[in-house]
BAFI-3210 file (N, C-alpha, C; in Angstrom, 3 decimals, decimal comma, padded with zeros to 6 digits):
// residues 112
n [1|2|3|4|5|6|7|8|9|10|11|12|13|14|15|16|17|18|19|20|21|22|23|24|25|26|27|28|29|30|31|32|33|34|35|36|37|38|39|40|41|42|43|44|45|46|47|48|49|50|51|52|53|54|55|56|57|58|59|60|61|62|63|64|65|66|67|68|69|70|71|72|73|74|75|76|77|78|79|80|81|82|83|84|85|86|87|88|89|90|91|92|93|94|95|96|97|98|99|100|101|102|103|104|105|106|107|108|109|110|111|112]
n.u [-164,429|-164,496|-167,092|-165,597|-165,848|-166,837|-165,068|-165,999|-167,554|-169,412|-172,183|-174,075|-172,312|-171,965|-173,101|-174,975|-173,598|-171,717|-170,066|-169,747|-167,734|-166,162|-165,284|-164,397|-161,780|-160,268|-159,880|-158,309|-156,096|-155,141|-153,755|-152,179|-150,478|-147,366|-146,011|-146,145|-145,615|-145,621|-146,679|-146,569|-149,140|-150,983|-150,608|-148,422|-149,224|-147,330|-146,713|-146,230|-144,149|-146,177|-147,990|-150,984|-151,618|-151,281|-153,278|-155,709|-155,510|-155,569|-158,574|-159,839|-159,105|-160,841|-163,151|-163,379|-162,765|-165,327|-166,849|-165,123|-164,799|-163,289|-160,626|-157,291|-155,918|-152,770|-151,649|-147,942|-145,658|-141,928|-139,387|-138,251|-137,561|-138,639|-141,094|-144,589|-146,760|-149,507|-150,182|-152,586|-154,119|-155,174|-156,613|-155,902|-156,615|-157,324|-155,276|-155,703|-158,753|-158,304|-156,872|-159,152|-160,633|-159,681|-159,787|-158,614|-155,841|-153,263|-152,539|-150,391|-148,615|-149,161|-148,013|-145,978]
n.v [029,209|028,281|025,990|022,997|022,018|019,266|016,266|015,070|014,609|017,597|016,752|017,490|020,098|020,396|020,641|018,805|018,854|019,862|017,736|016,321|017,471|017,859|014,932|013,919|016,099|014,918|012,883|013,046|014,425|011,945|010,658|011,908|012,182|012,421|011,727|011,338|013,147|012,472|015,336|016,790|017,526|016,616|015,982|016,290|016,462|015,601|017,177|017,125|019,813|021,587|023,889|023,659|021,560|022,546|024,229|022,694|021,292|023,937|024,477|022,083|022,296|024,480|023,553|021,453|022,228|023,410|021,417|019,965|021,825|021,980|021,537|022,326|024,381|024,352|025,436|025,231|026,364|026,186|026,694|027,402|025,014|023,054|020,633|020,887|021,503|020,188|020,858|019,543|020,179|019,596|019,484|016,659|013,793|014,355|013,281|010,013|010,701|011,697|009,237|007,273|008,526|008,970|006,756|006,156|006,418|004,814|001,970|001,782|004,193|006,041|007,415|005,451]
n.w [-139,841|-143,233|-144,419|-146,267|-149,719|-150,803|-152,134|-154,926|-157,833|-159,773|-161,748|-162,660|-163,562|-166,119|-169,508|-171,753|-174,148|-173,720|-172,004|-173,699|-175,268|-173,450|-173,331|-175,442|-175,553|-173,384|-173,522|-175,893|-174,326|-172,655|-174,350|-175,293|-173,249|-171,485|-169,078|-165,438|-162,692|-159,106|-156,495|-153,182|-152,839|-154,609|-158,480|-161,045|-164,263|-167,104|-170,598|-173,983|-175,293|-177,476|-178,902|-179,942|-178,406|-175,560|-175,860|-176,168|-173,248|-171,967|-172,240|-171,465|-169,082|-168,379|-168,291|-166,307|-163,730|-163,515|-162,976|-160,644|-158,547|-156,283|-156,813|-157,173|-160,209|-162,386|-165,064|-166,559|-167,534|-168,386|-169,540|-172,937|-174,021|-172,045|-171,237|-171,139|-168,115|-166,308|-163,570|-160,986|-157,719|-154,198|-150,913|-148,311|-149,883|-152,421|-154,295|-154,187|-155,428|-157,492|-159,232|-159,112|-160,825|-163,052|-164,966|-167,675|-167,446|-167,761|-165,158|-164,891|-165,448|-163,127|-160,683|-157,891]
ca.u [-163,791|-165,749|-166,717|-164,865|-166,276|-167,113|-163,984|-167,210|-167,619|-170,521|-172,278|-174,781|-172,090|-171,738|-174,672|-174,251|-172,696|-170,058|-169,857|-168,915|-166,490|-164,748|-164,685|-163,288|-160,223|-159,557|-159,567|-156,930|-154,604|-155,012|-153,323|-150,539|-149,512|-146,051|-145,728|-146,784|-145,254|-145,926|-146,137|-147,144|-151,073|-151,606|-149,857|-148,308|-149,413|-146,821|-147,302|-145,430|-144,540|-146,837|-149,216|-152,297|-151,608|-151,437|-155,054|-156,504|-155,142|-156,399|-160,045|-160,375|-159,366|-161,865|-164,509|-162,681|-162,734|-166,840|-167,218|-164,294|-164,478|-162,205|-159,190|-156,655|-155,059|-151,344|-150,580|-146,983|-144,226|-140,813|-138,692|-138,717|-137,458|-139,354|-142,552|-146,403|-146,631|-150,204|-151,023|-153,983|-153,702|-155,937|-156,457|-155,796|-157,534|-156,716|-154,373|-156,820|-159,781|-157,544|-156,397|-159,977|-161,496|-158,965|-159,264|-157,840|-154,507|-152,759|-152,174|-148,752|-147,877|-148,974|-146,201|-145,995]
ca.v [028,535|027,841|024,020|022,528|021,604|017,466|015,536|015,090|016,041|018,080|016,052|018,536|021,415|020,493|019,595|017,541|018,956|020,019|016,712|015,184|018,213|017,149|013,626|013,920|016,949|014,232|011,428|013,241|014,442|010,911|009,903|012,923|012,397|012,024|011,324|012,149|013,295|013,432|016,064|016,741|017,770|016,039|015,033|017,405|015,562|015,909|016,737|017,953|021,410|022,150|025,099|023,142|020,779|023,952|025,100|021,930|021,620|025,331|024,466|020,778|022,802|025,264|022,552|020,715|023,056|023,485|019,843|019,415|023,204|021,432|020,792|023,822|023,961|025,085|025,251|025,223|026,423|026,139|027,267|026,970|023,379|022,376|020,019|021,671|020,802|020,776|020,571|019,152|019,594|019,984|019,048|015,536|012,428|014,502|011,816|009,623|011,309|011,539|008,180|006,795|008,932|008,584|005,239|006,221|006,964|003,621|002,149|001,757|005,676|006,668|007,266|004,192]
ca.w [-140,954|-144,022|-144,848|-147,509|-150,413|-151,163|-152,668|-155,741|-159,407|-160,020|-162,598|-163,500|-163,847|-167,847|-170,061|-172,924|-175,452|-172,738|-171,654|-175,093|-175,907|-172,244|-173,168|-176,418|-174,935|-172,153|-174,774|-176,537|-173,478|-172,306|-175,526|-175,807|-171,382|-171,481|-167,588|-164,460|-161,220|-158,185|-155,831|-151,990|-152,585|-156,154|-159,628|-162,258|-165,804|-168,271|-171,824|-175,063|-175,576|-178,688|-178,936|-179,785|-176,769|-174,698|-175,689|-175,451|-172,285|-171,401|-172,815|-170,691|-167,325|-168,265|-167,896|-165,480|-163,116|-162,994|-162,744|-159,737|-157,681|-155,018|-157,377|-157,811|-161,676|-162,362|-166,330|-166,477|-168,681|-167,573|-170,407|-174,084|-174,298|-171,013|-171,413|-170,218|-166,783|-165,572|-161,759|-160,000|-156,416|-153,096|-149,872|-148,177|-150,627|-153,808|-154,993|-154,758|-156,185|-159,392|-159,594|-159,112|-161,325|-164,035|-164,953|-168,780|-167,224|-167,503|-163,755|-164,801|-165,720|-161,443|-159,462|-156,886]
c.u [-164,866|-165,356|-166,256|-166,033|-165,737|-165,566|-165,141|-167,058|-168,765|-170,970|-173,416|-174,023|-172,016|-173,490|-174,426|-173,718|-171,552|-169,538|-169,154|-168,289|-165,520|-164,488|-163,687|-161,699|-159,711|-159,213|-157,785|-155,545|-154,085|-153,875|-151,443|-149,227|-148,498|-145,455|-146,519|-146,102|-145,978|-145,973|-146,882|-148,335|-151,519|-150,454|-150,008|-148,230|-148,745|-146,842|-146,257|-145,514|-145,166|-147,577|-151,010|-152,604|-152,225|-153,023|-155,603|-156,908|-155,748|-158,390|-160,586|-160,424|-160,868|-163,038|-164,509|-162,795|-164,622|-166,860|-166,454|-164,053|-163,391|-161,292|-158,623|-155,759|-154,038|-151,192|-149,144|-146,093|-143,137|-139,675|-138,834|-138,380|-138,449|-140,769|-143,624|-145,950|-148,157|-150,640|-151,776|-153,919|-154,857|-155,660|-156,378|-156,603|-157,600|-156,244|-155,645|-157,933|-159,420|-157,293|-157,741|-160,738|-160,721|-158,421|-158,833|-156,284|-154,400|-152,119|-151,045|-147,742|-148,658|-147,904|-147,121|-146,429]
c.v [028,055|026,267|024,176|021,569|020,007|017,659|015,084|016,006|016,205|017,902|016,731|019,950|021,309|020,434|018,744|017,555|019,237|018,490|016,056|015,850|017,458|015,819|013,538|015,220|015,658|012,913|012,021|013,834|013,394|010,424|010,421|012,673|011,574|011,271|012,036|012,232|013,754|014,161|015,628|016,525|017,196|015,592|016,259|015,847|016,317|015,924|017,604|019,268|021,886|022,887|025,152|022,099|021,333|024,035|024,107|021,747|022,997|025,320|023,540|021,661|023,777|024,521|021,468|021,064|023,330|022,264|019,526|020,953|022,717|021,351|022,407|023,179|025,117|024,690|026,118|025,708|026,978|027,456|026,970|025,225|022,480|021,698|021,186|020,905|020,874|019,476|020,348|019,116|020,254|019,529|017,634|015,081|013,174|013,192|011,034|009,239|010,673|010,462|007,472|007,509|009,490|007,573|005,197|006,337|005,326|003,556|002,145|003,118|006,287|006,310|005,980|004,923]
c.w [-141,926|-144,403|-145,972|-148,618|-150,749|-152,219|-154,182|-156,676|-159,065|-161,135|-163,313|-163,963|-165,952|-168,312|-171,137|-173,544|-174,706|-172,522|-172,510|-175,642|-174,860|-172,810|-174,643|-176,727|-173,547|-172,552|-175,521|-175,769|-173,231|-173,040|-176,019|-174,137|-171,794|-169,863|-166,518|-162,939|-160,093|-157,248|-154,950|-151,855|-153,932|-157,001|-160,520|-163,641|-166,865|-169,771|-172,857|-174,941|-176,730|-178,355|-178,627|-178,924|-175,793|-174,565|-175,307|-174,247|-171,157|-171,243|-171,736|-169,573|-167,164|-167,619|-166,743|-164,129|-162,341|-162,647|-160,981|-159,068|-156,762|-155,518|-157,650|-159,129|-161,593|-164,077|-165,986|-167,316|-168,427|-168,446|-172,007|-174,820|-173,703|-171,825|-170,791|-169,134|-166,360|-164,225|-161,110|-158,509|-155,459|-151,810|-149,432|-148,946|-151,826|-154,663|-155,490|-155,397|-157,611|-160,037|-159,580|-160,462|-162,863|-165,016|-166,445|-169,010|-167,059|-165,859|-163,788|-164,890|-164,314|-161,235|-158,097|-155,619]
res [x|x|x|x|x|x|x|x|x|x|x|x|x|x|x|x|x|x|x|x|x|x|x|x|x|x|x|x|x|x|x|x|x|x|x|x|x|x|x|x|x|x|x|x|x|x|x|x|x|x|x|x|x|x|x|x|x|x|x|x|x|x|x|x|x|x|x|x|x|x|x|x|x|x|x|x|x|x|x|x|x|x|x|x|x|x|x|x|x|x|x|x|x|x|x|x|x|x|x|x|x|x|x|x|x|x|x|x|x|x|x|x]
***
C-alpha cells in the first residue's frame, strides 16, 4: 500500500507571483460563496452560476491543487439553473484541514 500523503500545503509549490494571483482568486470566491454543504469526505462550496465565476474557480483549483496534492476537486454543474458546485474531499481530517485553513470562510457559513 502506498503511504499517504501529509494532511499539509506545500508552501513552496507556488512562488510569488502565484501566490498573490491565489490570494487575490480566493479573495474573490471568498466574497461570491453562496453556501456550503456538507458531504461524507469534505464540503461542496457553493457559488453563482456565471461564466467568469466558473474560470476563476477553474484557475484557483489549478493552483490549489499543487499547494494541497491530498485534496480531490469536483467542479460541478448540475443543470442550467443549478449553482457551481465545487468539491473538496479526501481522506479522514479533510473537514478539518479546510475549516482550519480557511479562516476567510465566515465560521458561521460551516455546516455545524
Amino acid at each position: 500500500m502506498a503511504a499517504e500523503l501529509p494532511l499539509a500545503c506545500r508552501m513552496d509549490a507556488l512562488d510569488g507571483a502565484e501566490r498573490r494571483r491565489y490570494g487575490g482568486l480566493f479573495a474573490e470566491l471568498a466574497s461570491r460563496l453562496a453556501g456550503i454543504e456538507e458531504l461524507p469526505d469534505g464540503f461542496a462550496f457553493i457559488f453563482p452560476r456565471e461564466r467568469p465565476l466558473f474560470l476563476t474557480l477553474a484557475e484557483w483549483v489549478a493552483l490549489e491543487r499543487r499547494c494541497c496534492p491530498f485534496l480531490s476537486f469536483e467542479l460541478v454543474l448540475e443543470s442550467r439553473a443549478a449553482p457551481v458546485s465545487l468539491r473538496l474531499t479526501g481522506r479522514p481530517g479533510v473537514k478539518e484541514f479546510l475549516r482550519r485553513e480557511f479562516p476567510e470562510v465566515p465560521a458561521g457559513r460551516w455546516p455545524a
